[in-house]
N, C-alpha and C positions, 0 to 999 in steps of 0.2 A: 865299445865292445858290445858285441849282440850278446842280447839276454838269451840263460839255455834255458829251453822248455824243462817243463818238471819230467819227473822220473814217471817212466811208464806204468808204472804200478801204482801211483799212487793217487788216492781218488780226492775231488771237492764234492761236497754234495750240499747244494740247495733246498732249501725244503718249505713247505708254507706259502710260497708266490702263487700270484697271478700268472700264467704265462703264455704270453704267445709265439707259436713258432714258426708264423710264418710258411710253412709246409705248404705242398702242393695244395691240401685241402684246407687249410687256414687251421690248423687244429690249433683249440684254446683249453687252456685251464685255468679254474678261477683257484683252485689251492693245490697245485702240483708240484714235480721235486725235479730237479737236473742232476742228472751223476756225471759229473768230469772224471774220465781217467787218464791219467799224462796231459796232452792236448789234445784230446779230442774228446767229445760228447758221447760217452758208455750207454746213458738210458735216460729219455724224456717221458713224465706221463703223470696221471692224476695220483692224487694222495700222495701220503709220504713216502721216501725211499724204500729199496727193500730191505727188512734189517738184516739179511746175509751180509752186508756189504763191509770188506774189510781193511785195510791199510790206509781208513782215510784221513787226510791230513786237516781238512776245516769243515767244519759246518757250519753252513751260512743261513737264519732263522730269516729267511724271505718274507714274513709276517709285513703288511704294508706297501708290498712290493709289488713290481713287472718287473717279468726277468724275458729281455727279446734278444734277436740276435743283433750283435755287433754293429751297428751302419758303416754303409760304406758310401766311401766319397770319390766320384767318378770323376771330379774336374776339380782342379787346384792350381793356384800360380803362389807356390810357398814365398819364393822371395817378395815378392810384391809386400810381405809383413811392415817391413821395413818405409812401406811411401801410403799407408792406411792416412785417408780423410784428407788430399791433396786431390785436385780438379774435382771438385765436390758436385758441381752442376752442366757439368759436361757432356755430351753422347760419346759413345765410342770412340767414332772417329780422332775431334776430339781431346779427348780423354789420353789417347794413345800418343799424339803427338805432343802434348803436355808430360808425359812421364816416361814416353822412349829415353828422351837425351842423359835422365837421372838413372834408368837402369841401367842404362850402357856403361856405368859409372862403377857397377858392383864386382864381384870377386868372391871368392870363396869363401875366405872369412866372415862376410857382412852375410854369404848365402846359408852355410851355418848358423849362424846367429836368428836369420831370419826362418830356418826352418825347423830348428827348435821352439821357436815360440808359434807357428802355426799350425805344427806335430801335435804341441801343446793343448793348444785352443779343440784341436779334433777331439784328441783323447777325453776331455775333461767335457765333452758335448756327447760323449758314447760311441765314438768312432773310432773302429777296430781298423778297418783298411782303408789306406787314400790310394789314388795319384795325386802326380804332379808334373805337372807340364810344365818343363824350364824351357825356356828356346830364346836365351841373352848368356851369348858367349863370350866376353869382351877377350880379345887376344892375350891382353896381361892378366886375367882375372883368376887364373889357375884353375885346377879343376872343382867347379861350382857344380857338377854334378856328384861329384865322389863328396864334395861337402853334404850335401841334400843327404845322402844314402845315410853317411855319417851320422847325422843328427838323428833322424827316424832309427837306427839302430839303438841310438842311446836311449832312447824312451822308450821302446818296443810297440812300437805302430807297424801292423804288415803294411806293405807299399810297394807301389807299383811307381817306377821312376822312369817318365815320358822325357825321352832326350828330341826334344825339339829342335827345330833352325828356323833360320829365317835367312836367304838369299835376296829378296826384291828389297830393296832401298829407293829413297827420294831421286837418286837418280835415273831408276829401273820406274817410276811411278809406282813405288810404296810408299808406303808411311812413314818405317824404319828412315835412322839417320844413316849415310853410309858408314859410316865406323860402326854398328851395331848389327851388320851382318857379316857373316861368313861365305867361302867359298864353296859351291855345291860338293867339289868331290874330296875337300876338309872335310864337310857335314857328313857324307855317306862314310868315310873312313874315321871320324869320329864316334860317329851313332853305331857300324860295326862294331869299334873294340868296346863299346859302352856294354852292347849285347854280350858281348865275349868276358868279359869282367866278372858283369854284374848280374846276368840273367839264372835265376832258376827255374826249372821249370816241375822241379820234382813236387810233389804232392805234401802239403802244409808248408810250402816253401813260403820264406815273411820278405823274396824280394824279386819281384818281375821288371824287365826290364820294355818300353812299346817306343818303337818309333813314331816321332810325331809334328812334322813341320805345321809351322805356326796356325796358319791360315791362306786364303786363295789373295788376300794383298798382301801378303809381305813372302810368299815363298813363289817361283817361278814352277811355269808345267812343266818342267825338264827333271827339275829333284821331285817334287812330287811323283810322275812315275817312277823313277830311280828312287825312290823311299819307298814304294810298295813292294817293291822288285826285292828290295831288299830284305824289308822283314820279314817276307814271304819265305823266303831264301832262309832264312835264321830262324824260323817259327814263331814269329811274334807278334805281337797287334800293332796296330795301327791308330792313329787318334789324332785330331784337328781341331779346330772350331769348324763353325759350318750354318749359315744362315743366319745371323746373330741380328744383323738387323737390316732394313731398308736400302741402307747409306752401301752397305756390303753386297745387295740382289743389284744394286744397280751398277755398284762395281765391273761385279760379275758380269754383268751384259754387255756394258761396253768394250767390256778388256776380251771377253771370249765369245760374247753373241749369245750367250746363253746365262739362264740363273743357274749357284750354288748346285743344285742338287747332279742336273744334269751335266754340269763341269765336272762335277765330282767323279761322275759315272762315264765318263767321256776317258779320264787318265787313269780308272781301273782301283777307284776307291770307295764302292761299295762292295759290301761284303759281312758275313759272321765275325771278321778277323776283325772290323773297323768302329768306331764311335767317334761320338764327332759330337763335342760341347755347343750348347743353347740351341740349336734350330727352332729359330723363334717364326721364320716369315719360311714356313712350309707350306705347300699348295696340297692340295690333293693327290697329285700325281707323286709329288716329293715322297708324301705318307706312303702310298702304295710301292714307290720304289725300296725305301728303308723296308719295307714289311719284305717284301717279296728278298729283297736279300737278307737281311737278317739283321742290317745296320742299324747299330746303334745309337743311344741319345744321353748323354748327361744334362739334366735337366735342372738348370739353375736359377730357381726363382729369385730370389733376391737380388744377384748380381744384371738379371734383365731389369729390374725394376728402380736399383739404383744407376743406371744408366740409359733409362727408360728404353732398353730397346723395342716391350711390346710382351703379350706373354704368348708361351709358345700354347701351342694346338695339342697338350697332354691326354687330353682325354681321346683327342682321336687319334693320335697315336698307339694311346693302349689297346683302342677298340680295336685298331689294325694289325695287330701283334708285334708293334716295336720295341724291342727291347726299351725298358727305359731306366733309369736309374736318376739320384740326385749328384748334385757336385755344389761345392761350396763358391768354385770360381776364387779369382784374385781375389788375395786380403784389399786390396787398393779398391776394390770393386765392392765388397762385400766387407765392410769394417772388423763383425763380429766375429770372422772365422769359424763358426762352430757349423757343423754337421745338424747338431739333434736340431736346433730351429728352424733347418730346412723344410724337415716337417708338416712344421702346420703354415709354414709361409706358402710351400706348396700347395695343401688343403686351400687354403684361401683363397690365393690367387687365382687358381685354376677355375675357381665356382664363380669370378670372376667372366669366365663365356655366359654366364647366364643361368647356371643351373646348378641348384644347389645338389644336387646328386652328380655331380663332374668329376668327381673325386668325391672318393669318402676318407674317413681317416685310416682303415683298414689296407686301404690302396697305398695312402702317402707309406704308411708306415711300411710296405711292400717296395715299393720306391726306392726308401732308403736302407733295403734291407738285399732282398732278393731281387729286384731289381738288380742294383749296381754292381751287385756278383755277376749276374749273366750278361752286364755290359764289360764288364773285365773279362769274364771267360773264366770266373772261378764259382758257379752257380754248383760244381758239384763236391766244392769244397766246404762255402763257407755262405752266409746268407740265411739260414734257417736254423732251428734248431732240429735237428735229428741225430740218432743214432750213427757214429761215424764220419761225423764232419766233426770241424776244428772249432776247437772251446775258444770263440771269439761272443763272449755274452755282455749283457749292459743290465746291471739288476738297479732299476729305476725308484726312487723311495716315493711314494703317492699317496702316504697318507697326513701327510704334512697342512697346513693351512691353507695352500696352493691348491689341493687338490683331493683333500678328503672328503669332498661331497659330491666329486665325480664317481658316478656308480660304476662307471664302466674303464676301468683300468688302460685300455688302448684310447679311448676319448682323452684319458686325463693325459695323456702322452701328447696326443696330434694333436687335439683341440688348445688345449692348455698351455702355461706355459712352459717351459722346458722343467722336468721334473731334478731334482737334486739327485747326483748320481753315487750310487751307498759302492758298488764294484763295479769294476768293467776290468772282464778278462780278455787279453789275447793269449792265442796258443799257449792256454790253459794258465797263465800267470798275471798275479792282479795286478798290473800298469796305476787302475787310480783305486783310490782306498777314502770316501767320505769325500768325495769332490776332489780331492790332491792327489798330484802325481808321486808313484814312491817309488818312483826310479830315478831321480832329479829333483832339482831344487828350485822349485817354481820362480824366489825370491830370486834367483841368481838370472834366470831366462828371464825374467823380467828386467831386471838392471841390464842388460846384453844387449838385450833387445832396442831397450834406448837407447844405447851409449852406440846402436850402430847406426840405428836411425840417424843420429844428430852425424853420427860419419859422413856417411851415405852422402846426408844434403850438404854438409862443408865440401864435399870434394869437386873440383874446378871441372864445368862442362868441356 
């Protein structure tokens, strides 16, 4: 059952933090106050509240704190929970052909299972909004996407639920086994009613619904334009992978004559409406194209680096004005599942081109904040702290052993390691409470989560 937002009237107020809010102009406070009323953010600014203020329900003594907006997570493959620390030394390629034959294996129940405890793993890292890119439909698996929506409701994670596909098979020259793809015009009359279900589109709404075929090896040019056509049709976004590594530009060329970007742009899938996970082997040209349309990036450090595919071109991206944002990528890919260490893993690696100025931590933390909002298309919702967007905050505790001789409260975020997290509210209601989840039973999503794991792999290829 979804969690209801608090009553309109009534107020939370922060007081004593550090705060940054991410704003057009980076506006900081070193001891300033947030007034929540209902779900949304009444008033951000220095010193304490104002004491007019009345019907409020907590006061939260931010003393030792950063109070930022929410993070958000651009790329996810929730089910994947379930096959974490399997094909451990693998590339892509792969990688994918070692754990196709096992997901083709799942179903709704193991996909519940597995996206409560990824929900999990967000929330308890400071991440207020995911997606999630499912595209493994097994024919008997029931509905594994109403499982996904299910679990994120029970925990109250906003989310963004990518109904992906996958058409090209081993026998098409994909990757996919043929039993782990579907029919193109099942997919477009799937991914319809999926819109049709589950999309909102109204303002604080906690459930978007984006079409999303998999990738350029495993979905044919036929559903790809007929997936644009579509959710253009419906009002929806769009989202793929897209440049992820070497082994996939070379694909790309033989199969179409051209690399990733300009195939992309060839079937009508650049654009504002679009984003597309890791674009690690971007050119020049690639950059200026996303900029000029407006194409977006979820930008997933770790999951390139545990499958070495390379790291992406971040900083000239941003110089170019592409949208960019972070994404945590498959648990199968990315073990830890958390959001907040995207972080500083991306401060790092990025300075990795050579320059320690390639990223600062002010940028990561934009990344994972405001960033990922305006690759979802919710930049005037949620992402910043201001006046009138949704009480989606992360009040960070920084003065702990970890981190109390970092003078600079966003250094001790980015640089540091992941700070212990004291609240984190969405649409205005506290989901974790002192690191714990207190809408659910941690202990119990943990035992679940094994006992499907151990499923999962006992069931016959």
């Amino acid at each position: 059952m979804a969690l209801q937002p608090p009553p309109a009237d009534q107020r939370i107020v922060i007081e004593n933090a550090a705060i940054a809010t991410v704003d057009a102009n980076d506006t900081e406070y070193a001891r300033g106050h947030v007034v929540v009323l209902g779900n949304t953010v009444e008033a951000v600014g220095d010193g304490p509240a104002p004491a007019w203020l009345d019907d409020v329900v907590r006061r939260i003594d931010g003393d030792g704190h950063l109070v930022t907006p929410g993070l958000v997570n651009t790329h996810h493959h929730f089910y994947q929970w379930l096959t974490r620390g399997l094909a451990q030394d693998d590339i892509l390629f792969d990688w994918l052909v070692a754990l196709y034959p096992t997901w083709a294996r799942i179903d709704a129940k193991l996909v519940h299972a597995a996206s409560l405890g990824s929900a999990a793993a967000l929330l308890k890292s400071g991440c207020t909004t995911a997606s999630d890119h499912h595209y493994v439909f097994p024919r008997d698996g029931g509905d594994v996407l109403g499982a996904s929506v299910e679990a994120v409701r029970e925990l109250g994670l906003r989310f963004t639920a990518l109904r992906g596909s996958m058409d090209r098979s081993q026998k098409d020259g994909g990757l996919p086994p043929d039993h782990a793809v579907e029919e193109p015009d099942d997919i477009l009359a799937a991914s319809e009613a999926a819109v049709d279900r589950h999309h909102d589109s109204s303002f604080g709404s906690m459930l978007h619904v984006a079409i999303a075929p998999c990738s350029p090896f495993s979905v044919s040019t036929d559903l790809l334009r007929r997936s644009a056509e579509l959710a253009r049709r419906k009002g929806v976004r769009l989202h793929t992978h897209g440049s992820e590594t070497a082994e996939e530009e070379q694909f790309c060329k033989e199969l179409f004559g051209m690399g990733p970007t300009d195939y992309f742009e060839s079937v009508g899938w650049l654009g504002e409406d679009v984003w597309m996970a890791h674009c690690v082997h971007m050119s020049d040209s690639d950059i200026a194209k996303f900029a000029e349309t407006g194409t977006g990036v979820a930008h997933c450090p770790s999951s390139n680096a545990r499958l070495a595919a390379g790291i992406a071109r971040v900083p000239d991206m941003l110089r170019a004005g592409v949208p960019v944002g972070l994404g945590v990528d498959g648990a199968a890919s990315n073990e830890s599942g958390e959001l907040g260490t995207e972080l500083r893993n991306a401060l790092l690696i990025n300075r990795l081109h050579g320059s320690p100025t390639a990223l600062t931590g002010r940028q990561a933390l934009r990344l994972g904040t405001m960033g990922g909002a305006r690759v979802l298309g919710r930049q005037d919702e949620i992402g910043s702290i201001e006046a009138g967007k949704l009480a989606d905050l992360a009040l960070w505790k920084i003065d702990g052993i970890m981190h109390s001789s970092i003078a600079d409260p966003v250094a001790a975020l980015t640089f540091g390691s992941l700070p212990p997290l004291s609240v984190l509210l969405v649409n205005g209601i506290a989901v974790v409470e002192e690191g714990r989840l207190t809408t659910v039973d941690e202990d119990r999503i943990a035992r679940d989560c094994a006992r499907a794991a151990r499923e999962l792999a006992a069931r016959p290829v």
